[in-house]
VEXDREN-2710 file (C-alpha; in Angstrom, 1 decimal):
% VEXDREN-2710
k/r/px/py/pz
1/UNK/0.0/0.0/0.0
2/UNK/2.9/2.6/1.4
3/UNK/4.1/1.9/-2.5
4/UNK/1.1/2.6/-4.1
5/UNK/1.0/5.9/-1.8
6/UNK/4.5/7.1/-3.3
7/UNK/3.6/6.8/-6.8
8/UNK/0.3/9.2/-6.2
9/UNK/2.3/11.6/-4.5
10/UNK/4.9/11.5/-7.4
11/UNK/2.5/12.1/-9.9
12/UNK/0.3/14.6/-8.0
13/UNK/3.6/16.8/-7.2
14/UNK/4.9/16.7/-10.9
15/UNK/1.5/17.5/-11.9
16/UNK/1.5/20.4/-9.6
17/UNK/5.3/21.7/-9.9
18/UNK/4.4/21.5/-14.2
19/UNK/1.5/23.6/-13.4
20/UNK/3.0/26.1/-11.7
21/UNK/5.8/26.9/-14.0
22/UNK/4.1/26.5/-16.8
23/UNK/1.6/28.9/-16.1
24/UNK/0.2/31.3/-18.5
25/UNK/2.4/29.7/-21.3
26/UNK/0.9/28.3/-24.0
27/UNK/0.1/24.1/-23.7
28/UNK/1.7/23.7/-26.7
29/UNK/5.5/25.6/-25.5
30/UNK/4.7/23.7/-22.3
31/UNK/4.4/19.7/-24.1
32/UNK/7.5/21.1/-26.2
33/UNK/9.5/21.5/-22.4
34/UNK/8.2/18.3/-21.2
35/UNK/9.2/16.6/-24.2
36/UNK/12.3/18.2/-24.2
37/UNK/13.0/17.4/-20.6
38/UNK/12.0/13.8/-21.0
39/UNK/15.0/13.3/-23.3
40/UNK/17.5/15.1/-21.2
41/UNK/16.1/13.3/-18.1
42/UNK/16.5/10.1/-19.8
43/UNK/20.2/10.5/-19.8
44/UNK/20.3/11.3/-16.4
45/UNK/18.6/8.2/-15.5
46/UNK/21.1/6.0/-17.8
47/UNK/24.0/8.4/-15.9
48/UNK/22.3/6.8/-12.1
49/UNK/21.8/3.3/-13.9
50/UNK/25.4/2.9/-14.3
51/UNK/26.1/4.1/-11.1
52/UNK/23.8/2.2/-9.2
53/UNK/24.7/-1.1/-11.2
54/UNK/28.4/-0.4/-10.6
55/UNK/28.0/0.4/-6.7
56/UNK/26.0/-2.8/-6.0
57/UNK/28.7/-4.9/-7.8
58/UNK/32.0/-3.3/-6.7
59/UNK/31.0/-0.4/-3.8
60/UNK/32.7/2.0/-5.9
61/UNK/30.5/5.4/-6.3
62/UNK/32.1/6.4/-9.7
63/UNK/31.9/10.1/-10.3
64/UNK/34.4/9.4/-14.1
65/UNK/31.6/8.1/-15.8
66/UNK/30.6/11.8/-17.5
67/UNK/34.6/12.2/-18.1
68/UNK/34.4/8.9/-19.9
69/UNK/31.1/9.7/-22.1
70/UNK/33.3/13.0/-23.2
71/UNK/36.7/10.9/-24.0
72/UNK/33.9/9.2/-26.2
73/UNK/32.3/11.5/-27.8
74/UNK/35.3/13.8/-28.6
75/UNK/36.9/10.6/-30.2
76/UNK/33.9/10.2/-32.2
77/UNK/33.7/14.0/-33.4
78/UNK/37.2/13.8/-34.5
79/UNK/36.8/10.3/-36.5
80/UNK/33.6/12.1/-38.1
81/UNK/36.4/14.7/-39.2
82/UNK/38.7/12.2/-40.2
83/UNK/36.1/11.3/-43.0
84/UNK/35.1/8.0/-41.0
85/UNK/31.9/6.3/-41.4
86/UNK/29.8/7.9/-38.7
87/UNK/28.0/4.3/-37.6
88/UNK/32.0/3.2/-36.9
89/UNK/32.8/6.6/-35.3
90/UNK/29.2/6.1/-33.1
91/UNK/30.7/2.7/-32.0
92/UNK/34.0/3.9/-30.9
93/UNK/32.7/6.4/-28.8
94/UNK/31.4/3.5/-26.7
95/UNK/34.5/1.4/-27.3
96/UNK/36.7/4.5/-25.9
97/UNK/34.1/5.1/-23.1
98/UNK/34.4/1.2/-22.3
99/UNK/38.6/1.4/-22.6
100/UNK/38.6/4.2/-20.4
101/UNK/36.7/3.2/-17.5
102/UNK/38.0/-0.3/-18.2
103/UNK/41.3/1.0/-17.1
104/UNK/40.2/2.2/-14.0
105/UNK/38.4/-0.8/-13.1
106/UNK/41.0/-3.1/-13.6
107/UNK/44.1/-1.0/-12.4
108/UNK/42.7/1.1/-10.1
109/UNK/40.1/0.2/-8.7
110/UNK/41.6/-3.2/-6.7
111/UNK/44.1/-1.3/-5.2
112/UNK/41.6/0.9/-3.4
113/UNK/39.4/-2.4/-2.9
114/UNK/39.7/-2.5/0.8
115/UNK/39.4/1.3/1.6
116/UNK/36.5/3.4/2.2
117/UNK/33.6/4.2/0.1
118/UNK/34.3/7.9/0.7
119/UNK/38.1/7.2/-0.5
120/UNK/37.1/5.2/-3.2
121/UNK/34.7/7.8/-4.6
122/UNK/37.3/10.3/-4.4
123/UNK/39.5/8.7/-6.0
124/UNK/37.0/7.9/-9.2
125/UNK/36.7/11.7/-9.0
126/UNK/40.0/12.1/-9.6
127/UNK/40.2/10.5/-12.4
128/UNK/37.5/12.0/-14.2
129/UNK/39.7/15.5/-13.5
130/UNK/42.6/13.6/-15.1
131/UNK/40.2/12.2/-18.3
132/UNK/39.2/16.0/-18.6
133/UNK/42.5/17.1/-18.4
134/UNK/43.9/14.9/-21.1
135/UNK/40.7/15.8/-23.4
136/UNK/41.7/19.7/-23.5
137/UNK/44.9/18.7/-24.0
138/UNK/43.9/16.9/-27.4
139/UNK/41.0/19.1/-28.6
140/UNK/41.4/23.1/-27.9
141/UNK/38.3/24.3/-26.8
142/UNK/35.8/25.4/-30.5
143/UNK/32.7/24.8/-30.9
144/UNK/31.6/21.6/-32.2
145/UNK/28.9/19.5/-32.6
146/UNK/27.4/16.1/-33.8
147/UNK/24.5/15.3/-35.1
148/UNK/22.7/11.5/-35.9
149/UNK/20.4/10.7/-38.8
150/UNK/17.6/10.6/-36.0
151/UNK/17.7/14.3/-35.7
152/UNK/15.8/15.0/-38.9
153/UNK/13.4/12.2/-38.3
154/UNK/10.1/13.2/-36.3
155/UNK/6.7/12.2/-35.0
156/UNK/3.7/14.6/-34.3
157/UNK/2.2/13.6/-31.1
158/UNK/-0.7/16.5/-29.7
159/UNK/0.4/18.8/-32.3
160/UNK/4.2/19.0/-31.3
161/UNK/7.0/17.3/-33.7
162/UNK/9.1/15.0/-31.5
163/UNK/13.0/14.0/-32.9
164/UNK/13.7/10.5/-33.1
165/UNK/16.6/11.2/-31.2
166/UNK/14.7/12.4/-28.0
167/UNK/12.2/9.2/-28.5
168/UNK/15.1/7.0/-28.7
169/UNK/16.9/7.8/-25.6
170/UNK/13.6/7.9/-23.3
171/UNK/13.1/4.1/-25.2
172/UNK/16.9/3.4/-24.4
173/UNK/16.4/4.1/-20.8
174/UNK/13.2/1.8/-19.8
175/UNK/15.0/-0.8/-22.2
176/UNK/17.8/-0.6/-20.4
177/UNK/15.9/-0.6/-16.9
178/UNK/14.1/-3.4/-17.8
179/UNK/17.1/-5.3/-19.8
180/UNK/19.6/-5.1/-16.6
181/UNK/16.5/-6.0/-13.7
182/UNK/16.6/-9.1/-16.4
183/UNK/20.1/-9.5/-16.3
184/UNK/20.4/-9.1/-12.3
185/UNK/17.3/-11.5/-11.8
186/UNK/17.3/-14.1/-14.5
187/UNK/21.2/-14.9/-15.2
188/UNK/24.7/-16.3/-13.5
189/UNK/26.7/-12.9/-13.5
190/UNK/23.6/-11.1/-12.1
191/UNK/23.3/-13.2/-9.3
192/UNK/26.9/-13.6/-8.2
193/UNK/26.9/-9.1/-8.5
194/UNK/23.4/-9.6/-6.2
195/UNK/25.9/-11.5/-4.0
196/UNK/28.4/-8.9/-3.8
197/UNK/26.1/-6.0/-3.2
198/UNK/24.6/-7.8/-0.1
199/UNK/27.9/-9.7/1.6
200/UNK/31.4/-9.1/-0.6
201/UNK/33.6/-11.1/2.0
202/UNK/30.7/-13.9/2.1
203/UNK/30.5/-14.1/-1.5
204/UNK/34.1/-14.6/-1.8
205/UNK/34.4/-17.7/0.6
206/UNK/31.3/-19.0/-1.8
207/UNK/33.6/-19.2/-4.7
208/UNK/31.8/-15.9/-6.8
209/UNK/34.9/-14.8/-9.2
210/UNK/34.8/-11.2/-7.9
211/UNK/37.4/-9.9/-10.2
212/UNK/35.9/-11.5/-13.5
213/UNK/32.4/-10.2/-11.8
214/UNK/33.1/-6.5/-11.2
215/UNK/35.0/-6.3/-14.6
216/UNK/31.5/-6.9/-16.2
217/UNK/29.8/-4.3/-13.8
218/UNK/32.6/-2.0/-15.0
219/UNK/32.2/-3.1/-18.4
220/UNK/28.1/-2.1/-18.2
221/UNK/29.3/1.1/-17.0
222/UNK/31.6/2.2/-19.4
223/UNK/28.7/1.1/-22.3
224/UNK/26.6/3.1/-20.4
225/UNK/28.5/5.8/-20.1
226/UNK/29.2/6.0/-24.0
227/UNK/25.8/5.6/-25.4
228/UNK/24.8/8.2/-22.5
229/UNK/27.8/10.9/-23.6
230/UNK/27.6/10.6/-27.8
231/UNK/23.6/11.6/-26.9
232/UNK/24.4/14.2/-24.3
233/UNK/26.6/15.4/-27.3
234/UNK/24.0/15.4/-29.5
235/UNK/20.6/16.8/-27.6
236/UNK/22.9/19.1/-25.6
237/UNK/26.0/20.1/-26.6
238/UNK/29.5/18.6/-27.9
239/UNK/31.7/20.6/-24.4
240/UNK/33.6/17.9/-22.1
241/UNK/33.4/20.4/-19.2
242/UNK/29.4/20.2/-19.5
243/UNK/29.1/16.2/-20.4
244/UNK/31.7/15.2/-17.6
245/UNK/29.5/17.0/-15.0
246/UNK/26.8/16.1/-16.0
247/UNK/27.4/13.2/-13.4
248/UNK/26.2/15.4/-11.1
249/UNK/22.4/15.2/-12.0
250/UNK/22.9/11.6/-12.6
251/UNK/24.4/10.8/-9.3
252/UNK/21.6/12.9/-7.4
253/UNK/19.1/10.4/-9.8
254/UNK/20.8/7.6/-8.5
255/UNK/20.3/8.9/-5.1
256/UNK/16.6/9.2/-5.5
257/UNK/17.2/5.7/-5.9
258/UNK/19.0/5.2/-2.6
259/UNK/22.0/3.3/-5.2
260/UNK/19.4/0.0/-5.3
261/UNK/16.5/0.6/-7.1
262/UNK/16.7/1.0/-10.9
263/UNK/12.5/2.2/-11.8
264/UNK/13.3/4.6/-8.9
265/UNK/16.2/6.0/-10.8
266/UNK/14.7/6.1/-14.2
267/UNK/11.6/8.0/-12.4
268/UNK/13.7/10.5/-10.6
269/UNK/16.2/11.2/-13.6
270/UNK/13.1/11.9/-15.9
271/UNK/11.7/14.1/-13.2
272/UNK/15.0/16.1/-12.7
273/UNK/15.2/16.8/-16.5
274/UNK/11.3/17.8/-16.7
275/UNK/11.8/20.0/-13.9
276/UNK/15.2/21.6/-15.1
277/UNK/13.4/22.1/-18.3
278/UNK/10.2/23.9/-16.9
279/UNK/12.6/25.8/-14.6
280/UNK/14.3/27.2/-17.6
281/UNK/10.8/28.7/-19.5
282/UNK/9.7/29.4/-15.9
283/UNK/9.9/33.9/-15.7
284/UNK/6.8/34.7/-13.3
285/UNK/7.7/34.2/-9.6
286/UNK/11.7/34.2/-10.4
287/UNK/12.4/30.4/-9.8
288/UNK/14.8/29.7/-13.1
289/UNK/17.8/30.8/-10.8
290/UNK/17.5/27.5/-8.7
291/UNK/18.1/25.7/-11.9
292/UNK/21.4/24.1/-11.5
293/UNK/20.7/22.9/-7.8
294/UNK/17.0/21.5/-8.5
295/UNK/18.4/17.8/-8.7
296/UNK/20.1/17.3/-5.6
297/UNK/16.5/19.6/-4.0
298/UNK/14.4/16.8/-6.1
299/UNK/17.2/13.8/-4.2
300/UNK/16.9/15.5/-1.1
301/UNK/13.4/15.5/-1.0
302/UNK/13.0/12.0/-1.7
303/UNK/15.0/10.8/0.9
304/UNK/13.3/12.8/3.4
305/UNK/9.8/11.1/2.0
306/UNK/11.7/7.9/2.4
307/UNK/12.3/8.7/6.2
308/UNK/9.5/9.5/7.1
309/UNK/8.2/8.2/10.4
310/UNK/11.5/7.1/11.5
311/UNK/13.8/8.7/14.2
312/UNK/17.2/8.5/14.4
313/UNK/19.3/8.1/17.4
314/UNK/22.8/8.0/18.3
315/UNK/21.8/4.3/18.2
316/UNK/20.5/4.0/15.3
317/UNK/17.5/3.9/13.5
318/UNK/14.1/3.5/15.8
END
């Protein structure tokens, strides 16, 4: 029942937050935002998917996966400029993405196995500095962009043409939802990284490969993490500054989450970008300043629904 009661207040709050920014604009400038924010908060939720998928496998709260999605996409940009065939360029975006994180996961990552979740975090951040670092290094900073045949595909839906880019990343991210609670439920590797995420040490005396298991996790990330930056680069815009941050929103999506629940993530990443969107059009009460911090407001908020009715103690929880 206490589930059923979440969802209503979910819905009733969007419906209410959407009503008051958008009102007094027309409905149709409004379903474009939504739209609009749908497709941004789509890649949110694929940021918090990877995250979450990666922290239940390994305990590592990677904040390189945005640094990874802009090695990748940069790499694709300049193979489009090379003259290469954009489907191949599109593909090694991922491929660089998965290298990248790949070498962190493998080299770095066990060496910090034993610290703290704080330490380990840290240190994922800095590498993501370091992948940034290196990708300004390579690329001066122009203007650039890339663009997939999607872009001049579209559907009218109410009277308001929708890209087949947009309708492909919100597709991508319940797929993707969907595909890995599959993978986690139904299948060998899923099980052994449910292992890990509820007793590491146990599932070690079991005989669960760890290594061979959190290379996979890393491996889903770094996918994840360059399907997630070559669209960024493509609905947004082509800057590694913006796409490595935008691990941010993603992690605060993963919060909403609390780093277990995947349709909780999706839900709060799509929120985030519908609300960032409305909060940009938004000009009556003066609310489009809070823009850049309304993710972690919308995470903080959930958790505190989440807690409700519980006190806490020096003890513990009562």
């Amino acid at each position: 029942m206490s589930k059923y009661i979440n969802w209503l207040v979910w819905a009733v709050l969007m419906a209410a937050v959407i009503g008051l920014l958008g009102w007094g604009a027309r409905p149709q400038m409004v379903g474009l935002f939504i739209a609009s924010g749908l497709a941004v908060g789509s890649l949110y939720a694929l940021g918090g998917i990877g995250i979450v998928v990666l922290f239940r496998a390994t305990g590592v709260l990677n904040f390189s996966g945005g640094a990874a999605g802009a090695a990748g996409a940069m790499s694709a940009w300049q193979l489009i400029a090379w003259g290469w065939w954009e489907p191949l360029a599109w593909l090694g975006c991922i491929l660089v993405a998965l290298v990248v994180t790949l070498i962190y996961g493998r080299f770095i990552a066990p060496l910090l196995a034993w610290r703290e979740t704080v330490v380990k975090a840290v240190a994922t951040l800095g590498f993501a500095l370091i992948i940034l670092g290196l990708v300004a290094f390579l690329w001066i900073d122009d203007p650039r962009s890339i663009t997939l045949p999607t872009d001049g595909i579209g559907v009218r839906l109410l009277g308001l043409r929708i890209t087949a880019t947009r309708l492909l990343v919100f597709g991508a991210s319940i797929a993707i939802v969907v595909g890995i609670w599959a993978f986690l439920t139904y299948t060998k590797v899923g099980l052994q990284m449910r292992a890990l995420a509820n007793d590491r040490d146990l599932s070690a005396l079991l005989g669960v490969p760890i290594l061979r298991v959190e290379t996979i996790a890393w491996a889903i990330a770094g996918v994840l993490a360059g399907f997630t930056g070559l669209m960024f680069a493509d609905l947004i815009r082509l800057e590694p500054t913006v796409i490595t941050f935008m691990v941010i929103p993603s992690i605060a999506a993963a919060i909403c989450g609390r780093l277990e629940n995947l349709t909780v993530v999706l839900i709060g990443g799509l929120s985030m970008g519908v609300i960032e969107n409305m909060l940009t059009m938004e000009r009556t009460i003066g609310l489009s300043g809070v823009r850049p911090i309304a993710p972690f407001v919308i995470a903080a908020l959930v958790l505190l629904w989440y807690q409700r009715g519980q006190r806490l103690t020096f003890g513990g929880r009562d």
